[in-house]
N, C-alpha and C positions, 0 to 999 in steps of 0.2 A: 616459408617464413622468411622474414626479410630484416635482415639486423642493419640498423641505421647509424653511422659517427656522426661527429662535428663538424669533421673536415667541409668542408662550401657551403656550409649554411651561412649564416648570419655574417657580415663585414665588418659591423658594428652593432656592438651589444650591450653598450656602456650608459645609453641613458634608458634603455629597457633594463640593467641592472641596478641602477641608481630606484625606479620602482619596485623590482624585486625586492631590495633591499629594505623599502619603506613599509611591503605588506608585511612583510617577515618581521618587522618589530611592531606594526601596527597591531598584526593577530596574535604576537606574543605579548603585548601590553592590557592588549582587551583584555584576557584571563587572568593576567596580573593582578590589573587594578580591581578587578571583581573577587578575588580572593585575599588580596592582601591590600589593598585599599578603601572599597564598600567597607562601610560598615556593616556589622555581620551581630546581628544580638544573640540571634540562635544557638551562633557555636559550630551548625550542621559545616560542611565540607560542602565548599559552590563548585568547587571542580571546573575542568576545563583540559583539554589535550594541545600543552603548547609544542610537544613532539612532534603528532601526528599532524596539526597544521604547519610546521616547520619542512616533512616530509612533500606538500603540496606546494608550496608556495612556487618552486620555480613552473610546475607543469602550468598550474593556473596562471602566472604572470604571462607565461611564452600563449596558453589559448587565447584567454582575456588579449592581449594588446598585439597579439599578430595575425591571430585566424578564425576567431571568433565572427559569426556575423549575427545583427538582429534576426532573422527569420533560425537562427539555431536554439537549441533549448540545450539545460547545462543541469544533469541529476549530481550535488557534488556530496563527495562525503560526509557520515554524519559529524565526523569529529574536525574536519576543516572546515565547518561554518565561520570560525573568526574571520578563515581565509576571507571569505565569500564575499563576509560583510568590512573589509578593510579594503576591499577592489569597489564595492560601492560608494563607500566614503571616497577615494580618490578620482571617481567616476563622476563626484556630487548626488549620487542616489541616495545616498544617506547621510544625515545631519547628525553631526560631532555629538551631541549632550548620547548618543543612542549608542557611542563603544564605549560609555561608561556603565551600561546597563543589559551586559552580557548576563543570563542566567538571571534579570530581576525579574519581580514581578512589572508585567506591560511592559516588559524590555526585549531584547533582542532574545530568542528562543535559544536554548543549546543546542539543537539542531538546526540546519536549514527547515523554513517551515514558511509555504505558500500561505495561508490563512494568518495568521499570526506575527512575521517577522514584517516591519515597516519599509523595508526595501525588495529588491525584484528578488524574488526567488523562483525558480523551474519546478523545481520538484520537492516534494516535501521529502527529507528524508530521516531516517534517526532507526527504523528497524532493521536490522543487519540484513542485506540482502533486497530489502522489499523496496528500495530506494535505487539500487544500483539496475533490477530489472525496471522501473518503472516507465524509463524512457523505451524502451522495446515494444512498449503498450500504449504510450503517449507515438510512439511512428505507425502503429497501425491504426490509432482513433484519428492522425493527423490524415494520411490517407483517405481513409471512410467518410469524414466530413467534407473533405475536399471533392472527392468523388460525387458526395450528396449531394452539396450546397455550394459548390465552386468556391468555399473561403476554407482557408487552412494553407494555403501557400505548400513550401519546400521547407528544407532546413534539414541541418544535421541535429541528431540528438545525442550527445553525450552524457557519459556517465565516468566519472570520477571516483573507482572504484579504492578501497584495500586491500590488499593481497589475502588478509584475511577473512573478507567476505567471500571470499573464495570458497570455503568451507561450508557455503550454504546450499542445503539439496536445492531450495528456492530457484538459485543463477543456474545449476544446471537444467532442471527442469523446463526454464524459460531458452536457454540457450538451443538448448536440442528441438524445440519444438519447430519442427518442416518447417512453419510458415517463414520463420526466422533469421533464414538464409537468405530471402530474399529482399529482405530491409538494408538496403546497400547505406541508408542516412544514420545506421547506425557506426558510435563509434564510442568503444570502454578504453581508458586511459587506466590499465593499474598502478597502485604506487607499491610497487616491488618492493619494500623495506624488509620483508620476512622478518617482521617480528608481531608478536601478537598483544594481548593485554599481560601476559605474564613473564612473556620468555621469548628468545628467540627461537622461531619455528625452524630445528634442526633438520628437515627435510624436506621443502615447500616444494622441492621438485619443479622448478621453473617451466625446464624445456618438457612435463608431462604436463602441466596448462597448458603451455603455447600448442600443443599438440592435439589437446582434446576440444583448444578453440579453431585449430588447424580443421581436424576431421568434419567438426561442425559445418564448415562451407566461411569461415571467416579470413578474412587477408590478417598477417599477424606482423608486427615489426616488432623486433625488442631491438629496446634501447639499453644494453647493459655498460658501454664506460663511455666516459668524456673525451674532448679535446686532449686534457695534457696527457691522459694515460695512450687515447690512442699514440700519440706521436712518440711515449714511450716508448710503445710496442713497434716499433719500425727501427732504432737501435738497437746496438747488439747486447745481446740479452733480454731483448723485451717480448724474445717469440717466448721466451722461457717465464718469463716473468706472468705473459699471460695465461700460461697453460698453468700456474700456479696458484693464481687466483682462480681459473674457471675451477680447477679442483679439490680447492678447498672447501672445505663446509660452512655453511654460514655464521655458526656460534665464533668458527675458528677468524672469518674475515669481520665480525663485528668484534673482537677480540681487540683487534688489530687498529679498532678506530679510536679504541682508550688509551692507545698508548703515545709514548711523545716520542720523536725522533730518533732516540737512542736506540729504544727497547724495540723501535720499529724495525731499527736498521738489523737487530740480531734475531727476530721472529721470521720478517716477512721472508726472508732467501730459504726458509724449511733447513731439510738435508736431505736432500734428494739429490742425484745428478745433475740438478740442474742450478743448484743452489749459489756455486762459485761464480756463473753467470749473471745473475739478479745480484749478488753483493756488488760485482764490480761495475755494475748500471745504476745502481745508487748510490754506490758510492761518490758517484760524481753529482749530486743532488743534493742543494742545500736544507738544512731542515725544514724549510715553511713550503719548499717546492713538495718533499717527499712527504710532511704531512697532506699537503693540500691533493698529490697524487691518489695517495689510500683510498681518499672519499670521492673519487672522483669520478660518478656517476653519472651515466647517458640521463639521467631523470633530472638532475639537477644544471644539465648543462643547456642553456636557449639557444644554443646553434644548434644540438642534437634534436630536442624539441621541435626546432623548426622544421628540419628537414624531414622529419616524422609526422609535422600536423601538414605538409605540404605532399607527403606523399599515400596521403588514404585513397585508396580508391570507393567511388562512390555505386561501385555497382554490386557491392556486398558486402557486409558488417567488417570491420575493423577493429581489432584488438589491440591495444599498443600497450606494450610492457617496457616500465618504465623503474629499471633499477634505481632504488633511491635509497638514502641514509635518514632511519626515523631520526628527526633532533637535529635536523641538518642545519647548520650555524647557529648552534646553541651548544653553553655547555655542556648538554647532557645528552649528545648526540651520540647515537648506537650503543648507550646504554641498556640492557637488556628488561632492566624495571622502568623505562623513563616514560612509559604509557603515558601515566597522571600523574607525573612529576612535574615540581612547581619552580618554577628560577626564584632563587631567593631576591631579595631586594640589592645587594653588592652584584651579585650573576647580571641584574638588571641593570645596573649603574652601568658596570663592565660595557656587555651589548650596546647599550646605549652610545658609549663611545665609540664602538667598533663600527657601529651601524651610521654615523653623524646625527645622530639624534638628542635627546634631554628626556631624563626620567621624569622629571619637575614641570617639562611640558608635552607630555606624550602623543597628542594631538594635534601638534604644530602641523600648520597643512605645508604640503610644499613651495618653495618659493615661487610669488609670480613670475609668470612669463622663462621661469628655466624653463630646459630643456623637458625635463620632466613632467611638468606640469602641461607644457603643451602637449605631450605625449596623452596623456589622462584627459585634456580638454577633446583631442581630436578619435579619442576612441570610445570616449562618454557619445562625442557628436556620429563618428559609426555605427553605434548599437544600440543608438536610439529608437524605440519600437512606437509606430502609433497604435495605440489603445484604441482596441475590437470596440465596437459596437456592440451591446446584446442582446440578442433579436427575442424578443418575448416569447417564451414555446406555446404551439397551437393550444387553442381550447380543447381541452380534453372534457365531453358529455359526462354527468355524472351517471344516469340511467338510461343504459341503450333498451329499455321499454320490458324485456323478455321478461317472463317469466318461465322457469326451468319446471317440470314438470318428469313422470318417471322414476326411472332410477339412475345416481350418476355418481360419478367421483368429483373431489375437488380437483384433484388431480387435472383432470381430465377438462372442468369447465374452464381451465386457465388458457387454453388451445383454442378452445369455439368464444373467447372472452375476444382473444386477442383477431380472429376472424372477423367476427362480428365489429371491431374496431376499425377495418378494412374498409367495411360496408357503410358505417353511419360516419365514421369521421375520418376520411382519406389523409389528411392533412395530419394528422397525428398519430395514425399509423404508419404514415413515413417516416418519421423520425422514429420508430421501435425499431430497437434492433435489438436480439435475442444473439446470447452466449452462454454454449454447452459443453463440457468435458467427453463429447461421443457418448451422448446417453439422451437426445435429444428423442427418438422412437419412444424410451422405455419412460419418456417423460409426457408423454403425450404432447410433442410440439411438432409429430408429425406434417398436421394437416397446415400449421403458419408456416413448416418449412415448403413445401408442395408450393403452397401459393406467390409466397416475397422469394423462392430462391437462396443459395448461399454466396454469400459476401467472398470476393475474389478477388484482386486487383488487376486478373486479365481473364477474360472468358474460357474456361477449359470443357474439353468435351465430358457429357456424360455418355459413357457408355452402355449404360447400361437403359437410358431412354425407350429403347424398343423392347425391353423383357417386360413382358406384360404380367409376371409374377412380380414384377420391382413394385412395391406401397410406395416407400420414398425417394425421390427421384430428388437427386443430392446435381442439381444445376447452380455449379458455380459460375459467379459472372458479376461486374463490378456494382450490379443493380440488385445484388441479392442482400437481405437485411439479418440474415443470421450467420452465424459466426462459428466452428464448430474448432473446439483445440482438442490436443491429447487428455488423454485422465491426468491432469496433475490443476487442483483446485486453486492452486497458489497462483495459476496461470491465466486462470479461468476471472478470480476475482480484481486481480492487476489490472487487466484488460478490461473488466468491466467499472474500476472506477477511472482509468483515464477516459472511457467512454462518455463516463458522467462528469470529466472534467471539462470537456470542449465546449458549454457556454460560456463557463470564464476564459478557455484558452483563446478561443478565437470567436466567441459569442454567439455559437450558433449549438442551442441546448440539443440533444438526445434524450431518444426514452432508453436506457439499457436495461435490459432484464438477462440474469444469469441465472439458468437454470441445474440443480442440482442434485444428487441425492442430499435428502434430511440429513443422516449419520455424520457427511463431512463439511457439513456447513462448521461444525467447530474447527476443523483442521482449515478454513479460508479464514477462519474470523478472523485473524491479524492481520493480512494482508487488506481483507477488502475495509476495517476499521480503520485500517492506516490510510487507504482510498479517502473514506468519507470525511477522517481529519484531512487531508488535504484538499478538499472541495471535491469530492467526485460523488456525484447524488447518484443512484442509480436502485436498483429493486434486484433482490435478489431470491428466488425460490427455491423450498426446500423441500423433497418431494419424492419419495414417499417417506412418511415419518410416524414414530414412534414404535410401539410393538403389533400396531394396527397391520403389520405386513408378514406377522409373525409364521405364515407357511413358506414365504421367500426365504427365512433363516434370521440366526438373533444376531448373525454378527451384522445385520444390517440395520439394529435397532437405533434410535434414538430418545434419549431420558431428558437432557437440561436445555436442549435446544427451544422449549418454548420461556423461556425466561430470560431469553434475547435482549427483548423490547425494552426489557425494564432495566437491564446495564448498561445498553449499546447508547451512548452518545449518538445523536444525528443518526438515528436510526428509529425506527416504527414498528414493532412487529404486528402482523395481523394472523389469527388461525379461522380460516373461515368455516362452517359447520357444514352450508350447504353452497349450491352453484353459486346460488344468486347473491351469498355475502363473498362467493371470490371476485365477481363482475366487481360488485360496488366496490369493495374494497382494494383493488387491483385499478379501476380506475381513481379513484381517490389517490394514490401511493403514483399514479402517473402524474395529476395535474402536482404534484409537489416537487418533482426534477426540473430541472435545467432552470432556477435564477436563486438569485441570492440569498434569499432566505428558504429556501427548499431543504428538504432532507430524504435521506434515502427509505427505503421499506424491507421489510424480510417477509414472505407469507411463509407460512410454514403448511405446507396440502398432505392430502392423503388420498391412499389407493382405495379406500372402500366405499363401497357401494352402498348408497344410503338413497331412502325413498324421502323423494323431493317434496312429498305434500305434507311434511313434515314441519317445513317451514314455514307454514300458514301464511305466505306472505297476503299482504293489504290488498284487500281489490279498489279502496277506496283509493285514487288518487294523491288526496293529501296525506294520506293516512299509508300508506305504501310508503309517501315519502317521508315523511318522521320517521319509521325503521330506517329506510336508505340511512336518514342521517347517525341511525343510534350505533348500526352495524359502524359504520366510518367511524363513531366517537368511542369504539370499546364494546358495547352490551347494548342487549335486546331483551326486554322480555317476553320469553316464547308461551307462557302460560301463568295466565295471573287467578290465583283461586281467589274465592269471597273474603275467607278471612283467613292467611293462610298460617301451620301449626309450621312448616319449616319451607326454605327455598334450595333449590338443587342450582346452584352456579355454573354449568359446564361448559366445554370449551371443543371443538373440532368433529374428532370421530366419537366421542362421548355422547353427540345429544342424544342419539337415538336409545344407548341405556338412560340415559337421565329422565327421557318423555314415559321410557315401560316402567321406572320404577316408581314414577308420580302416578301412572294408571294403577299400580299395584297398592301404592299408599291410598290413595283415595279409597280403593275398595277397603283397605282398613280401615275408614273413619278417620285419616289423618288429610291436611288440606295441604299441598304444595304448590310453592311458586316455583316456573322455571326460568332460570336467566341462561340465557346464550353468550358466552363471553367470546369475545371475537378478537380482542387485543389489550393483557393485563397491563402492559404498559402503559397503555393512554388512560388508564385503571386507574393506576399508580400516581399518576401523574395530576391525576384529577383529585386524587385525596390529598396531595401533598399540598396542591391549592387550598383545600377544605379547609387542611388545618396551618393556613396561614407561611407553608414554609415553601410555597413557589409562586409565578402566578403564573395563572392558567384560568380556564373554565371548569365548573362544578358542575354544569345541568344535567353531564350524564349519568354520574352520580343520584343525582334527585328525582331523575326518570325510573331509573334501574332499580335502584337499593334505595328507596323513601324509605324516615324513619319511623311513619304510620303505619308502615307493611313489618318491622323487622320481626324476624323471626329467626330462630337457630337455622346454622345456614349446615350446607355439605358443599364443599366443591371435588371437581372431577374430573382431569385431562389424562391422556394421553401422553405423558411425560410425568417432571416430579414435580410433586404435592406442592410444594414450596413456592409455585409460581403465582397460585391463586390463594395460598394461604390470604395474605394483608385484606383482603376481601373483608373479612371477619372484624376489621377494625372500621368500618363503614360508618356502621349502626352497632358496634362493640357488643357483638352475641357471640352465644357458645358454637362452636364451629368444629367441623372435622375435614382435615381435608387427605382427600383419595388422588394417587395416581400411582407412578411406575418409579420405585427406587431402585429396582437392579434389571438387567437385560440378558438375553444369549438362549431364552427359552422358544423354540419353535413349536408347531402347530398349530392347530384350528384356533379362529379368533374366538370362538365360544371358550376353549379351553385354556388360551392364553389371560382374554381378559379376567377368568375366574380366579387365577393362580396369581394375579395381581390384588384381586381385589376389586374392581373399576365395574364387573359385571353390575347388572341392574340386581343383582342379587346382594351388592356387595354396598351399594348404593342404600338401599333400603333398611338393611344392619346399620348404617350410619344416622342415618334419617330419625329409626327411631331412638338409638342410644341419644343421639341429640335433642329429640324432645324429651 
């Protein structure tokens, strides 16, 4: 670990502080004026962290205007967005009327947010944790593309981290993960404040982070004190004085930044032996030196900064810890509550002065032609980026011709989908590139891994090549298209929306598919949601699912997982019944990645084995492809009676009860329709058109569920009821709907589905209570 001073950095620092000084009231006036000047009719609390932006401001002025270059990307924290957006404005990326419009509506977001906020932003951030690893995943998709398509250039990728994000299993999981070490573009800047939203964190244990970033394979520099403290520390009493602060606790040295000169001069020497030393080393120290000493942190100081962003080495991830004072040049600095503490309007007047500014003009841009301004002119004209091209991603074939026959899983047809992509469409099987948590065999992507190889950035031997008992032959090399990380989902789905970010990054779209078990697709939901809010389209599988797998064990079940579709923003879900609605539907969810109005997919497969002639599909041509289309738009009808007495709605591994139970009603004298549901969401989406409250198209609606046909309906999945319930509100009939409200039950699927409910026996009881 390598601790970095002040001493030979910077000669002059004085018109790089002169900016410091401008972001520092600019991000504390942006929250200002939006809390205490917006008008506000609500009442609600707008919020805003002028603390935690106050805590960044030096790190960001010394990257921004000294070592910053355009080919780098910048993840910064979620609560120093003012920061962010008051380095734009003095860059001219952003226009003045837009820092009055922090937290409005169509205004500048409370987070950094690529999709939304009108100036540059890297990285979306605002979920604790899922912002700071993002960049980790954005150096490995930069890599892959550049590898692929020669665009994606170099660059560092920073993350502008909080010492309390530190606290996320998220950053560990990403951190530890092998491949991770070897990202030398990587570089996390903490802001060491140790304090959190409530309190100061009395044990943040500094030097066991630099340690466990140490062990990871990471270069580490802390930056814990400034210029004037070091040079304290070099007269007599300053060896004492620092060994007094290093072992102090931190509640005890943020104590110590509330107080004024007096009360400083009789705390800070303790009573220890070493005490009579430190009084008489400050004693010779006027009040504004000995306050300005206390706070006088390597994070806040642009020589120390400098000689730390000058000394990263690029041949392995870098850590820099960056002691800093939450509130630094603000009243309410190392306050223990100053989280969402607000400067009143005198606090601001105050500042105002201190800083050479005007409350009354808080936007005043800097003078032409200073010093300053050309500072801002000549580092807007450095990081100037020219805007990617975006290459329109390949045609993706709707119907590669097959028809599936047999018996099979969907599982299983996702594997021979993606083969078969190989074959009819080269060009857009290049761009597929698949990501797995080490569960790629039990997913059936054995046979895509075999063929494209795994993704490497340098060719490594496989050893195991000549064991002729080896099935998958794990060849990595820079030309391989799948991806394989540790079990941790969070890592998995990161990775696969920076994947799906790079036709906006650098214009050249991917297909990403991450593949998954069913059960912890909810344990990725946040990460990969916070992905597809920040533009990353990408397909995600979930597989094996529901209780359908119930001799494998219940803790592997999955219940709410199919009602994705219908929450998930910018997402799709599809549950396909048989092969040939995973084909269709899998390629349908590919031609919708990589451009601008695209959006991601979820299929939700399963492991059982269902007879393929089931699906009756069309031999006619045109008629083959009206299913193709209906499967893609939500539902199919798999069996239309003459006049029918009720309809069976089902969805995945349900058809095959829902087909026995309509053969069984019929022998009763009862007439059933069967619908195939393949994706409630576009279901959902399609009635909300109906009745006027979105727009969209209705015909699959009109196809599926006519009001000529309606009849009391049953629905029936593989998860809970809840999903296809709205079904019922079509054509407004009496309705029941069957699935899985609790899980953890093992054994045979005869026996599981019966104790659910969902049997074809279970089906039938519904059926006729319903008519």
């Amino acid at each position: 670990m390598t601790s970095v001073a002040a001493a030979g950095a910077l000669s002059d620092t004085s018109v790089l502080r002169e900016v410091e000084r401008r972001i520092l009231w600019l991000s504390t006036a942006m929250v200002h004026h939006a809390n205490r000047v917006r008008p506000n009719p609500s009442g609600l609390k707008v919020g805003g962290h002028q603390a935690s932006c106050a805590s960044m401001v030096s790190i960001m002025t010394g990257l921004w205007f000294g070592h910053l270059r355009p080919e780098d990307r910048v993840s910064v924290k979620p609560h120093a967005s003012p920061v962010l957006h008051a380095i734009n404005y003095l860059l001219g990326e952003l226009d003045q009327p837009y820092l009055e419009s922090l937290r409005a509506f169509g205004g500048l977001q409370s987070y950094p947010s690529r999709s939304k906020d009108p100036d540059p932003v890297d990285y979306s951030t605002g979920s604790v944790g899922i912002g700071a690893t993002a960049p980790i995943w954005g150096a490995v998709a930069r890599r892959y593309v550049q590898q692929k398509t020669g665009v994606g250039g170099t660059g560092r990728q920073f993350s502008l981290v909080g010492d309390a994000e530190l606290d996320e299993g998220a950053v560990w999981e990403a951190i530890l993960d092998p491949a991770v070490a070897e990202l030398g573009e990587l570089v996390w800047i903490i802001d060491l404040n140790r304090q959190s939203l409530d309190r100061v964190v009395p044990n943040i244990a500094a030097d066991r982070l630099e340690g466990m970033f140490a062990a990871a394979g990471w270069q580490v520099v802390t930056l814990k004190y400034g210029q004037l403290l070091e040079k304290l520390f070099t007269r007599p009493g300053g060896a004492a004085l620092r060994t007094r602060i290093d072992a102090m606790s931190n509640p005890e040295y943020q104590r110590l930044l509330r107080c004024d000169a007096a009360q400083l001069r009789e705390r800070l020497p303790g009573d220890g032996a070493m005490a009579a030393g430190i009084s008489t080393l400050i004693a010779d120290l006027d009040d504004a030196v000995l306050l300005d000493a206390i706070r006088n942190l390597g994070g806040h100081d642009l020589g120390a900064l400098d000689a730390a962003y000058a000394s990263i080495d690029d041949t392995r991830p870098t850590a820099i810890f960056a002691y800093t004072v939450k509130g630094y040049g603000l009243p309410i600095q190392g306050h223990p509550q100053n989280h969402s503490s607000l400067l009143t309007v005198e606090q601001m007047a105050e500042l105002a002065g201190q800083l050479g500014t005007d409350l009354a003009d808080p936007w005043r841009p800097l003078e032409n032609d200073s010093p300053a301004a050309r500072l801002c002119a000549a580092t807007a004209s450095r990081l100037a980026r020219t805007p990617e091209k975006v290459s329109p991603p390949p045609k993706i074939p709707v119907d590669i011709g097959r028809t599936p026959s047999g018996t099979a899983t969907t599982q299983a047809a996702l594997g021979r989908v993606l083969l078969d992509l190989t074959r009819e469409a080269p060009d857009a099987a290049a761009r597929v590139v698949t990501v797995s948590p080490d569960v790629s065999s039990s997913t059936n992507l054995g046979g895509w891994v075999n063929k494209v190889g795994v993704w490497s950035s340098r060719e490594r031997v496989d050893w195991f090549a000549d064991d002729r008992e080896t099935i998958l032959h794990w060849r990595e090399k820079p030309s391989g298209q799948h991806m394989e990380l540790g079990i941790a989902e969070t890592n998995l789905v990161g990775l696969l929306g920076e994947l799906g970010a790079t036709w906006s990054r650098w214009g050249q779209p991917l297909f990403p598919i991450g593949v998954l078990y069913d059960p912890f697709v909810e344990r990725a939901l946040e990460p990969w949601s916070f992905g597809i809010y920040a533009g990353g389209q990408s397909i995600l599988v979930g597989t094996p699912s529901g209780v359908s797998l119930a001799p494998e064990g219940g803790a592997h079940q999955s219940i709410t997982t199919p009602s994705i579709g219908i929450e998930q923003p910018g997402c799709i879900t599809y549950e396909p019944a048989f092969a040939i609605d995973v084909e269709w539907t899998l390629l349908a969810s590919l031609a919708r990645l990589g451009k601008p109005d695209g959006s991601s997919a979820y299929l939700r497969l399963s492991t059982r084995p269902v007879d393929q002639s089931l699906a009756a599909v069309p031999t006619d041509p045109a008629a083959r492809e009206r299913r193709r289309r209906q499967v893609v738009a939500g539902a199919y009808p798999l069996r239309r009676a003459d006049s029918p007495d009720v309809t069976i709605a089902a969805m995945g591994a349900m058809l095959p009860e829902a087909i026995a139970a309509a053969d069984r009603l019929e022998q009763a004298g009862l007439s059933a329709d069967v619908v195939c549901v393949t994706s409630p969401g576009l279901l959902f989406a399609a009635l909300r058109a109906k009745q006027g409250r979105a727009e969209g198209s209705t015909w699959i609606l009109d196809q599926v569920f006519p009001a000529d046909r309606a009849a009391p309906l049953v629905t029936v999945l593989d998860g809970h009821p809840h999903t296809l319930s709205f079904l019922a509100t079509v054509n407004r009939v009496v309705s029941t709907s069957l699935g899985v409200t609790g899980f953890g039950q093992s054994g045979g699927l005869e026996d599981v589905y019966r104790y659910h409910g969902i049997d074809a026996d279970g089906i039938v009881r519904a059926a006729l209570d319903a008519v």
